[in-house]
GUMI-552108 format. One line per field, with one value per residue: residue in one letter; chain; x, y, z of N, C-alpha, C in turn. Coordinates in nm, 4 decimals, always signed. Layout:
residu	(A, ...)
chaine	(A, ...)
n.u	(X, ...)
n.v	(Y, ...)
n.w	(Z, ...)
ca.u	(X, ...)
ca.v	(Y, ...)
ca.w	(Z, ...)
c.u	(X, ...)
c.v	(Y, ...)
c.w	(Z, ...)
This chain:
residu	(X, X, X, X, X, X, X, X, X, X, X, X, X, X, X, X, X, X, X, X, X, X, X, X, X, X, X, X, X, X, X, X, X, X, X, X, X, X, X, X, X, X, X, X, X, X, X, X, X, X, X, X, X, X, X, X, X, X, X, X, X, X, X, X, X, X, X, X, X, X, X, X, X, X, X, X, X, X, X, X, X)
chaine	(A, A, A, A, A, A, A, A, A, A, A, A, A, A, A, A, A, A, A, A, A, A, A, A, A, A, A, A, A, A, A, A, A, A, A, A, A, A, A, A, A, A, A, A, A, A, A, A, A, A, A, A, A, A, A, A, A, A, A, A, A, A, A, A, A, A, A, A, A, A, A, A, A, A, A, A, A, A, A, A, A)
n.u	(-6.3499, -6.5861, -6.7638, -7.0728, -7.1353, -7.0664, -7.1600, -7.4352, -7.6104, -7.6744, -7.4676, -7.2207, -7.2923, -7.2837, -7.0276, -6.8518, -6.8693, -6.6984, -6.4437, -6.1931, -6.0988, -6.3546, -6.4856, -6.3217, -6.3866, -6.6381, -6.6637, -6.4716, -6.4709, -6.4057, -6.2517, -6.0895, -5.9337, -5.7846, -5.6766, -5.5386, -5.3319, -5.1986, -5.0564, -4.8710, -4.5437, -4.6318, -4.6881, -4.6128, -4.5753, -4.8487, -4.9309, -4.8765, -5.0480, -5.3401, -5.6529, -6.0526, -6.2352, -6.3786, -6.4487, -6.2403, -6.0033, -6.0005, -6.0227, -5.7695, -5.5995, -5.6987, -5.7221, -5.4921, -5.2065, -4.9947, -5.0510, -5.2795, -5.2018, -5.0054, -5.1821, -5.3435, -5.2121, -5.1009, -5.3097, -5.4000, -5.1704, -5.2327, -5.4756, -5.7168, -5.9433)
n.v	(+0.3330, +0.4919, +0.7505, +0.7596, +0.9938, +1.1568, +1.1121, +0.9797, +0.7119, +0.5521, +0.6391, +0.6200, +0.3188, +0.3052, +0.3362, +0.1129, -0.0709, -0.0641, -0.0089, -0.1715, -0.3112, -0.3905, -0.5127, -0.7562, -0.7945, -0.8355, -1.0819, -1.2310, -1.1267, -1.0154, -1.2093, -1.2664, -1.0578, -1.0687, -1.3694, -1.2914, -1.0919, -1.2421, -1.3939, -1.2843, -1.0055, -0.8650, -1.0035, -1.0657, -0.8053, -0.7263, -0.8810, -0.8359, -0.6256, -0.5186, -0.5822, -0.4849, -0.6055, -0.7446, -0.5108, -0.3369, -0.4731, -0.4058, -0.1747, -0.0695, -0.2359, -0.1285, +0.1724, +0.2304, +0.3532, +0.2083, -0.0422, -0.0301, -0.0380, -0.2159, -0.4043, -0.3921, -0.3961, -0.6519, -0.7918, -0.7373, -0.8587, -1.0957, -1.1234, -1.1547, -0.9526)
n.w	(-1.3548, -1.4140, -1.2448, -1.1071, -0.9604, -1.1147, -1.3186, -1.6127, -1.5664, -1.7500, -1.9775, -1.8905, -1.9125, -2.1857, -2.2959, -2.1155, -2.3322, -2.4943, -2.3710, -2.2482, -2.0005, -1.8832, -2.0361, -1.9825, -1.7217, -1.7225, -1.8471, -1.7300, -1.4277, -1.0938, -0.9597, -1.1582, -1.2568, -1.0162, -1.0191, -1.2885, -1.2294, -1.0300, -1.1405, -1.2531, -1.2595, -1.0331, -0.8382, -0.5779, -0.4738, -0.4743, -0.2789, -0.0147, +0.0207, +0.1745, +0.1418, +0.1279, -0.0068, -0.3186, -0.4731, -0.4078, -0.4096, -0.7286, -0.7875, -0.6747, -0.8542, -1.0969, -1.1220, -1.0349, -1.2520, -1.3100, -1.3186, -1.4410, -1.6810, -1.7695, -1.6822, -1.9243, -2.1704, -2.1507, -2.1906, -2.4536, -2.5680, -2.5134, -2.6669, -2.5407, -2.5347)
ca.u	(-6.4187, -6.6616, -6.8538, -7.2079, -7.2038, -7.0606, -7.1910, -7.5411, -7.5737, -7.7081, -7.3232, -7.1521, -7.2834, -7.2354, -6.8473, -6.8314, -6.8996, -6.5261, -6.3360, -6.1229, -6.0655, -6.4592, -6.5082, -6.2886, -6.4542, -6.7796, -6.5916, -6.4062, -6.5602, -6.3261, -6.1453, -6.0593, -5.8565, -5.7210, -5.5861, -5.4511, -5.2143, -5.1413, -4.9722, -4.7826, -4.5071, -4.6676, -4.8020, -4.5646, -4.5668, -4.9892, -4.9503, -4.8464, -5.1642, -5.4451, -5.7871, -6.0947, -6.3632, -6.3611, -6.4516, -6.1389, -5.8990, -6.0542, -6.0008, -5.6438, -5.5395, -5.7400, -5.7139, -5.3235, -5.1792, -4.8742, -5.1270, -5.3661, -5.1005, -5.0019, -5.2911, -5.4512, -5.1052, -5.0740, -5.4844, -5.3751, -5.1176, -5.3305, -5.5879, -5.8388, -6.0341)
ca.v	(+0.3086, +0.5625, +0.7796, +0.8030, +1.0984, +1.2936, +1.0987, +0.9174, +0.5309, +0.5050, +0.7173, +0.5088, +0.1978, +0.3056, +0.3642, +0.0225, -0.1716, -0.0270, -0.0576, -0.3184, -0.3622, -0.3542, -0.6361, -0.8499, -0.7605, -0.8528, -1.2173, -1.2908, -1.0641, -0.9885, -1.3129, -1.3102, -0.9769, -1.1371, -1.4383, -1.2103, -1.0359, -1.3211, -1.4798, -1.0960, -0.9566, -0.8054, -1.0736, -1.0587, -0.6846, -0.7231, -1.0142, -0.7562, -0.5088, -0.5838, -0.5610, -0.5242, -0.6404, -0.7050, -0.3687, -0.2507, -0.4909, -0.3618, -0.0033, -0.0322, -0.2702, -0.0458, +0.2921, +0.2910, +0.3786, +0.1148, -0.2037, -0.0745, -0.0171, -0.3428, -0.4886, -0.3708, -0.4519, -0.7994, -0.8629, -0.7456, -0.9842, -1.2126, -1.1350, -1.1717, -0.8616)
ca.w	(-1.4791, -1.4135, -1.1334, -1.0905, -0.8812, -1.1934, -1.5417, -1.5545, -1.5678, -1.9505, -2.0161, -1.7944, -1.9495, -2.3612, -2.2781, -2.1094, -2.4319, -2.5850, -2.2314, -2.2485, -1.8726, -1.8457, -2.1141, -1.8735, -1.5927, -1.6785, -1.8946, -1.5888, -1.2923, -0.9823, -0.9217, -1.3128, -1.2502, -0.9096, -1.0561, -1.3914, -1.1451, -0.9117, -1.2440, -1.2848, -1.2492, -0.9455, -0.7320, -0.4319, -0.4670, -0.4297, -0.1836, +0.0494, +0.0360, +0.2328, +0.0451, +0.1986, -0.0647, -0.4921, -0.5344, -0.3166, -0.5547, -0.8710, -0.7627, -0.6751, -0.9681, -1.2175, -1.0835, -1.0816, -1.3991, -1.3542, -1.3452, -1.5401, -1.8522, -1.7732, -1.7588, -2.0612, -2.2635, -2.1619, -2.2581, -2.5987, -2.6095, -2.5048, -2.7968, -2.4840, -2.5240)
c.u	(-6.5295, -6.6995, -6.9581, -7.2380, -7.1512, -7.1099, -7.3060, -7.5294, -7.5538, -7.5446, -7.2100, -7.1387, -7.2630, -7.1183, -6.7820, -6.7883, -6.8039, -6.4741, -6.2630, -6.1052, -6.2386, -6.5186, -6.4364, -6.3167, -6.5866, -6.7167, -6.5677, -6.4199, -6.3417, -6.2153, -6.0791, -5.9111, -5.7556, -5.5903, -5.4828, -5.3110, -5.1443, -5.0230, -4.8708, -4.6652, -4.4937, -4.6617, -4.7470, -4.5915, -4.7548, -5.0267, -4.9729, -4.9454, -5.2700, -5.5631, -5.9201, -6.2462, -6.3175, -6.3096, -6.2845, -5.9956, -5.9361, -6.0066, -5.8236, -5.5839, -5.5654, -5.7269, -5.5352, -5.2752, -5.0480, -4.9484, -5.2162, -5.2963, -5.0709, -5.0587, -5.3911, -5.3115, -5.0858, -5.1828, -5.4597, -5.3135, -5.1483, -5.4029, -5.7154, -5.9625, -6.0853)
c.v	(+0.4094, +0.6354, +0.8230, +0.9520, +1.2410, +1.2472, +0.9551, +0.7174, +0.4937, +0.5387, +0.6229, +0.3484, +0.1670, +0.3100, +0.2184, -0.0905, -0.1453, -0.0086, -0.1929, -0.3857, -0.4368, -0.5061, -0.7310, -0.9024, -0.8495, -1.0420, -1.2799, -1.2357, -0.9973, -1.0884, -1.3272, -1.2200, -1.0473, -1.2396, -1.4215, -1.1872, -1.1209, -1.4010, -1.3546, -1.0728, -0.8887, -0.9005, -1.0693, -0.9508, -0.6674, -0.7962, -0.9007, -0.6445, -0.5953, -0.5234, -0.6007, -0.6182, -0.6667, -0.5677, -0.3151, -0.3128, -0.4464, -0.2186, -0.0247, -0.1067, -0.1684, +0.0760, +0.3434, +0.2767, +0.2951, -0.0330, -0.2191, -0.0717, -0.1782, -0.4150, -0.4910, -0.3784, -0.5753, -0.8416, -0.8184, -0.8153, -1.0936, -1.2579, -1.1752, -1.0877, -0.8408)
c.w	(-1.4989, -1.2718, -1.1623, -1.0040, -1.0297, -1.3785, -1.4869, -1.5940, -1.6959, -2.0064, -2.0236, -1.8871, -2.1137, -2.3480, -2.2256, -2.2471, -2.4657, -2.4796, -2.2388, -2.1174, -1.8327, -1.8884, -2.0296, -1.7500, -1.5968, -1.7441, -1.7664, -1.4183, -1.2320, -0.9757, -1.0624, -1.3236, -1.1082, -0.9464, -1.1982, -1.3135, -1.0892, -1.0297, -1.3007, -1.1887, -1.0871, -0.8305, -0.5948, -0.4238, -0.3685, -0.3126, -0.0215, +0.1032, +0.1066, +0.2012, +0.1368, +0.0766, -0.2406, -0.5539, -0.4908, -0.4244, -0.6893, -0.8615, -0.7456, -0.7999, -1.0942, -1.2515, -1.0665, -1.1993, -1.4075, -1.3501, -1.4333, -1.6958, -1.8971, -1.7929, -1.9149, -2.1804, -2.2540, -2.2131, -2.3980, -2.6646, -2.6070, -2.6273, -2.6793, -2.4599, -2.7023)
């Protein structure tokens, strides 16, 4: 969603407000995205990975471009963002 070591916080945090993953994030946190997936397509696939922290599931659900497509197409169908 961002890095601080290359764009400053204030940047970071105006780009949030039109993120759609971001707006969920902060709605439903960590376990919000957790139990999204666990109801997916995915969930045995994820069952399988071993995570060491939030941050560590947030990064691999968000940061791959086949969960995050997913995910940010099903929250539209949703109408939850």
């Amino acid at each position: 969603m961002g890095n601080l070591k290359e764009r400053r916080l204030y940047e970071l945090m105006e780009e949030f407000k039109d993120n759609e993953a971001y707006r969920f994030i902060h709605k439903y946190g960590p376990r919000g995205i957790v139990e999204f997936f666990m109801e997916s397509e995915f969930a045995k696939e994820l069952m399988e990975k071993d995570f060491t922290s939030g941050c560590d599931v947030c990064y691999e659900l968000l940061d791959n471009p086949k969960y995050y497509q997913y995910f940010i197409e099903k929250l539209r169908e949703r109408e939850e963002i």
